[in-house]
Backbone as CSV, one residue per row, in Angstrom:
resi,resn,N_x,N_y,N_z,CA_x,CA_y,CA_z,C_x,C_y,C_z
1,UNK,0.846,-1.174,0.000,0.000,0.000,0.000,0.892,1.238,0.000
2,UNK,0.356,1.965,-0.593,1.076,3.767,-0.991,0.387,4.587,-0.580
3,UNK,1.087,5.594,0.535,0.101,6.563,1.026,0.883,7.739,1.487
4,UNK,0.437,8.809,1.384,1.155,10.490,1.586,-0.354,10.890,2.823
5,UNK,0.935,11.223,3.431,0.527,11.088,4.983,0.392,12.929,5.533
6,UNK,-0.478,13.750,5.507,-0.733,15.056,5.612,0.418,15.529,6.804
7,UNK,0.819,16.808,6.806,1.593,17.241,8.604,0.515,17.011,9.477
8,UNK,-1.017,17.251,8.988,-1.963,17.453,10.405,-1.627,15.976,11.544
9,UNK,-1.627,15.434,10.664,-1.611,13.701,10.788,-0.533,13.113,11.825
10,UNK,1.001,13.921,11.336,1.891,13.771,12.082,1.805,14.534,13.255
11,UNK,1.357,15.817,13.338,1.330,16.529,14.281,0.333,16.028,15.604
12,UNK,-1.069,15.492,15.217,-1.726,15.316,15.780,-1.721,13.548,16.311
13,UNK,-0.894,12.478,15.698,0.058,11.541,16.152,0.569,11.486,17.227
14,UNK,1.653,12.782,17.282,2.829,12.764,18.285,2.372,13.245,19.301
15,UNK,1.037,14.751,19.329,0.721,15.082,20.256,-0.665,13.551,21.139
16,UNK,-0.681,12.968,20.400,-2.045,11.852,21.081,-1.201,10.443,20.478
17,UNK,-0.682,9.815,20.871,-0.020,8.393,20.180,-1.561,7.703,20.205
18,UNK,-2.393,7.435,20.697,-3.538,6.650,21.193,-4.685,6.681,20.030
19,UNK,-4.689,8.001,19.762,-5.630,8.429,19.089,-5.624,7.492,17.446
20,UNK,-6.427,7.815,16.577,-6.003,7.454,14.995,-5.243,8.048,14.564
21,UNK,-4.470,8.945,14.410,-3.620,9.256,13.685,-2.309,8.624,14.304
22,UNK,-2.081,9.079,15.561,-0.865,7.508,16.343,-1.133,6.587,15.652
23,UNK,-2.115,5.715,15.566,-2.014,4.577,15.047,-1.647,4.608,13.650
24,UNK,-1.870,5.586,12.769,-1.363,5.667,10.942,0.249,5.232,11.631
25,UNK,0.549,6.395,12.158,2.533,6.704,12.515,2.728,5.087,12.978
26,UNK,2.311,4.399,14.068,2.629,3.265,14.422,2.208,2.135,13.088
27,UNK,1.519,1.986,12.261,1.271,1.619,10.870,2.234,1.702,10.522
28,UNK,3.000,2.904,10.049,3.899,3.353,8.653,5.340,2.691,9.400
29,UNK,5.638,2.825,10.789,6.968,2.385,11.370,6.547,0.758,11.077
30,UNK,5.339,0.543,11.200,5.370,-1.079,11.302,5.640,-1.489,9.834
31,UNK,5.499,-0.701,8.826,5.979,-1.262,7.746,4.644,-1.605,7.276
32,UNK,3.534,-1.739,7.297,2.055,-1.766,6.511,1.943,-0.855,5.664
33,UNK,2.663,0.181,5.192,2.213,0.726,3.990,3.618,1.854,3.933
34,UNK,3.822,1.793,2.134,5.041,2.756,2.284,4.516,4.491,2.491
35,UNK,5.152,5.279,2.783,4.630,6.600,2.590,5.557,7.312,1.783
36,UNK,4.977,8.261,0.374,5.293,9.156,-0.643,5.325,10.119,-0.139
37,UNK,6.711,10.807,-0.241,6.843,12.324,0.063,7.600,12.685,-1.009
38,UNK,7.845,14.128,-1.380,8.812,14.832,-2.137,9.403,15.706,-0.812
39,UNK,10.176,16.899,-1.712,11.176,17.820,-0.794,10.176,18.587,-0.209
40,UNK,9.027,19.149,-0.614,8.074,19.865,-0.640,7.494,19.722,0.701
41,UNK,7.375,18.092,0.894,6.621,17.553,2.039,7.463,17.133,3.012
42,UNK,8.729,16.653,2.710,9.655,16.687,3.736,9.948,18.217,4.623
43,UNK,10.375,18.833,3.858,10.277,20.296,4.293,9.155,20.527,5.134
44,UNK,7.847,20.584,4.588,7.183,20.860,5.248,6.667,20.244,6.903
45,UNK,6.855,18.969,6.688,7.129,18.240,8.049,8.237,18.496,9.194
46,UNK,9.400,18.911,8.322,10.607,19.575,9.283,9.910,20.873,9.896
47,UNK,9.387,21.958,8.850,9.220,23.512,9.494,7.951,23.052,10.666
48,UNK,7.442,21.929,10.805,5.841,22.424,11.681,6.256,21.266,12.645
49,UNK,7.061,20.482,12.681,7.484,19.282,13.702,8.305,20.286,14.059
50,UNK,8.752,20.884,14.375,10.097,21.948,15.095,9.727,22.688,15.838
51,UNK,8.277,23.643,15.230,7.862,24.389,16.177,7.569,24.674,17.300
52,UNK,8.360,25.558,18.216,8.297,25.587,19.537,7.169,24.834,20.123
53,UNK,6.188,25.630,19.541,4.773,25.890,20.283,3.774,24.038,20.793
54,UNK,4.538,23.082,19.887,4.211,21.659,20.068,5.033,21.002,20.947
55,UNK,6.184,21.368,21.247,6.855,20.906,22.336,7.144,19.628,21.657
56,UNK,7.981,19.554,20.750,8.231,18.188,20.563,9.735,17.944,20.761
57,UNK,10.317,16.817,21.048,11.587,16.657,21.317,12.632,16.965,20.205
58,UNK,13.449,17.168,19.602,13.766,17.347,18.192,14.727,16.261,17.994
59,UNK,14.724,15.020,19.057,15.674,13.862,18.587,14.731,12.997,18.302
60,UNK,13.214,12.903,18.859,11.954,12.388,18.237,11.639,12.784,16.698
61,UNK,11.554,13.921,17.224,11.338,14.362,15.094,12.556,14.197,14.344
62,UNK,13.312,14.546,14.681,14.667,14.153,13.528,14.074,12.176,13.512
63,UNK,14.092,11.729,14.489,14.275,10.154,14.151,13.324,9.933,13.027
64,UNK,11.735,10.650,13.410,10.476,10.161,12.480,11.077,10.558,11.452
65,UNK,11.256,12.104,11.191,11.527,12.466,9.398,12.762,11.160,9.310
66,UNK,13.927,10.891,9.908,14.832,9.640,8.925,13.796,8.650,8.789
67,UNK,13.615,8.170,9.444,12.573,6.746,9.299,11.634,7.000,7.942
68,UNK,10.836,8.107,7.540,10.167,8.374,6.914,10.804,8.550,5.282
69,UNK,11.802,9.312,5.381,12.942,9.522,4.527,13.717,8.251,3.868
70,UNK,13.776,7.229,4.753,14.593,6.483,4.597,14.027,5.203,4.051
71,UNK,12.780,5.253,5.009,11.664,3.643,4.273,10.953,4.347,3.683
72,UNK,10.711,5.132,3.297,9.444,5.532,1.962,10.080,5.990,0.970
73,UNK,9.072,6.544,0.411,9.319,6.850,-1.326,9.222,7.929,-2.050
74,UNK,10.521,8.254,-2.498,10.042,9.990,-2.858,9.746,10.094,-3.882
75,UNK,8.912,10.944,-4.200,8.580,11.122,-5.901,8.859,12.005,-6.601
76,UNK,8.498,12.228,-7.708,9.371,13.256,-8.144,7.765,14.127,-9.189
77,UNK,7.154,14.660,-7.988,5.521,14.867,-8.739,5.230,16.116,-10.014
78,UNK,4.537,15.601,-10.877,3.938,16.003,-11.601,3.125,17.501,-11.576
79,UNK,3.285,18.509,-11.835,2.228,19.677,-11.378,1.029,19.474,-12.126
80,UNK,0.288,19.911,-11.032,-1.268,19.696,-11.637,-1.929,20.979,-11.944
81,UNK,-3.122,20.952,-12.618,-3.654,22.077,-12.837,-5.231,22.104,-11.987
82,UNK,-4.529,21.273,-11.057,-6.127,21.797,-10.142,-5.605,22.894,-9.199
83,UNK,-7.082,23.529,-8.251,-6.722,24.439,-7.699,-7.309,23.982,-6.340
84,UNK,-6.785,24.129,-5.260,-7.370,23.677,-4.057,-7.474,25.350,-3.277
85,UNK,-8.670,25.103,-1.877,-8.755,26.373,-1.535,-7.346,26.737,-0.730
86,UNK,-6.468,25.699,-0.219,-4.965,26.321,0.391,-3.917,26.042,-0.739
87,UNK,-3.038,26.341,-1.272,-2.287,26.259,-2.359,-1.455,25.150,-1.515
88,UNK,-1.055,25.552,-0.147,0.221,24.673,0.657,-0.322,22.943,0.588
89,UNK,-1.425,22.595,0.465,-2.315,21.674,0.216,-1.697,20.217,-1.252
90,UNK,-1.461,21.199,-2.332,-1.280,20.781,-3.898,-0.036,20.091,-3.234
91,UNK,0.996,20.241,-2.741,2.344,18.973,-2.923,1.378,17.956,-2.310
92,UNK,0.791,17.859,-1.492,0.869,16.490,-1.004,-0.077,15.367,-1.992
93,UNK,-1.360,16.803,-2.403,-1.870,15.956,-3.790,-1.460,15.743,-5.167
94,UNK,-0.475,16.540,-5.517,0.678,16.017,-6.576,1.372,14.696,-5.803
95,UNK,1.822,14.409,-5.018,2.934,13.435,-4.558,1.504,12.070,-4.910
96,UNK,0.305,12.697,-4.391,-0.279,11.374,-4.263,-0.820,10.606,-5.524
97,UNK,-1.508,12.290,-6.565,-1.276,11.702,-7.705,-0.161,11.139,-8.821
98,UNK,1.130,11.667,-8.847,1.775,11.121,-9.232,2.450,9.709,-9.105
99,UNK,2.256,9.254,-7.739,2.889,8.382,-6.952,1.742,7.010,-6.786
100,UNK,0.554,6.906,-7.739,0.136,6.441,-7.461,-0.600,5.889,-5.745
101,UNK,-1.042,6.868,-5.302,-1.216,6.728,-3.681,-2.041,5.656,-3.767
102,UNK,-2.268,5.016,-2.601,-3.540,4.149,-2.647,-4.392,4.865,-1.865
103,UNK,-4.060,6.372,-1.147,-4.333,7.057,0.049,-3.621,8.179,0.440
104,UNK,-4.681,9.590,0.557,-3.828,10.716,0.879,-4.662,10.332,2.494
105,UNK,-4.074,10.488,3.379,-4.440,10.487,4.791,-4.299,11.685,5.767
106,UNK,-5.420,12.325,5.859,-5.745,14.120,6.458,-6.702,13.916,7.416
107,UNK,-6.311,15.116,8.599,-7.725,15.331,9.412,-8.415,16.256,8.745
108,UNK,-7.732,17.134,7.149,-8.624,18.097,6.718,-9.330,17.366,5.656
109,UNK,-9.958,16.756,5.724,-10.592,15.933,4.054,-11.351,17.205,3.163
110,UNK,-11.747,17.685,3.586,-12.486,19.206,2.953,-11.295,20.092,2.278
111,UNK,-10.229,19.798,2.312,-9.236,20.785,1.715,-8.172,20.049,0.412
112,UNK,-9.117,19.100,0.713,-8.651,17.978,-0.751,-9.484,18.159,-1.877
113,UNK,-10.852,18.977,-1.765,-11.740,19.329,-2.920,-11.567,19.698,-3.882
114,UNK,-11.039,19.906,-5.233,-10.633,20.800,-6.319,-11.514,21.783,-6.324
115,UNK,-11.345,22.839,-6.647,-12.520,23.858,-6.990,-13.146,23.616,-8.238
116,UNK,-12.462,22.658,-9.168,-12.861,22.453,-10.277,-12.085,21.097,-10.746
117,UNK,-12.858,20.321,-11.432,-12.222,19.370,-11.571,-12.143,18.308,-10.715
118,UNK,-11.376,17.343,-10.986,-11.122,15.591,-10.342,-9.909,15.441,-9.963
119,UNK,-9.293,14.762,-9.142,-8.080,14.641,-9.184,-8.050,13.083,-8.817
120,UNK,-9.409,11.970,-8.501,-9.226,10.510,-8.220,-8.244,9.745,-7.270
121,UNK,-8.038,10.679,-6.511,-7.312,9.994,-5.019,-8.341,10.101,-4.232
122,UNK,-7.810,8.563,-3.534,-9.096,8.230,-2.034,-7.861,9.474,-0.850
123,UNK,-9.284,10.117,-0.412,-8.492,11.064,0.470,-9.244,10.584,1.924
124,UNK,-8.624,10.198,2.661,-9.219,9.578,3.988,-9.019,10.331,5.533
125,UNK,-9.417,10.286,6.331,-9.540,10.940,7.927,-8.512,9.520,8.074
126,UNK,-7.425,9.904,9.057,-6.721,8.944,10.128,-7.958,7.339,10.195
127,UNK,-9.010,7.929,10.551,-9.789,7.163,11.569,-10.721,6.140,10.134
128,UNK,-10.785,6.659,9.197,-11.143,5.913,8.205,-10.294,5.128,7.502
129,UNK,-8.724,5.424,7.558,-7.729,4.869,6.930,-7.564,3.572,7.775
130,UNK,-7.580,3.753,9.077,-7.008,2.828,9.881,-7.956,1.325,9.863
131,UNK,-9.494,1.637,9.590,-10.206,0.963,9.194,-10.153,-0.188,8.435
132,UNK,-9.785,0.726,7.422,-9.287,-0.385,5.636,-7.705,-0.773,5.899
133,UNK,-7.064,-0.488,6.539,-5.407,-0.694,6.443,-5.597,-2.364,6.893
């Protein structure tokens, strides 16, 4: 299974391990499904895992981004010509369309909408992914 895994996802993981989205992160370490990132999304996981304001350890997040970096799969995505209502939104749905996702996995599912157009990725909540996994 192939899946691009949102920051909300990670963020809201580390702050609740218990919750569904812990369980995606404990998934992806267990090796049940690879996860697609580009630089775009790596980056973006570094700038919002760092931030003071979450209190996260930064030898915890350095470990997740290697682990993530290291067993998954980067792609090298395609630009699309859809338009979503956050622009910061489009890498993770380029990575997923290009990358063949089997799964973009968000607590925002509403911000995966095109304003126009299709883009044919299953876009799932933590709590629906964990379901089908």
């Amino acid at each position: 299974m192939r899946v691009v895994i949102d920051t909300n996802v990670l963020v809201s993981g580390l702050l609740n391990p218990y919750g569904p989205p812990g369980r995606v992160i404990d998934l992806s370490i267990a090796g049940e499904f690879v996860v697609l990132f580009d630089d775009r999304i790596l980056g973006e996981y570094r700038a919002v895992l760092h931030r003071p304001r979450f209190g996260f350890h930064p030898g915890d997040v350095q470990a997740l981004l290697d682990f993530l970096e290291s067993e998954g799969e980067p792609v090298v995505a395609r630009p699309s010509k859809l338009r979503l209502d956050d622009p910061n939104d489009l890498p993770f749905l380029e990575v997923a369309m290009t990358g063949a996702a089997d799964a973009l996995v968000t607590g925002n599912v509403r911000h995966f909408k095109p304003k126009s157009g299709r883009h044919g990725v299953k876009v799932l909540t933590p709590a629906k992914f964990c379901a089908v996994v």
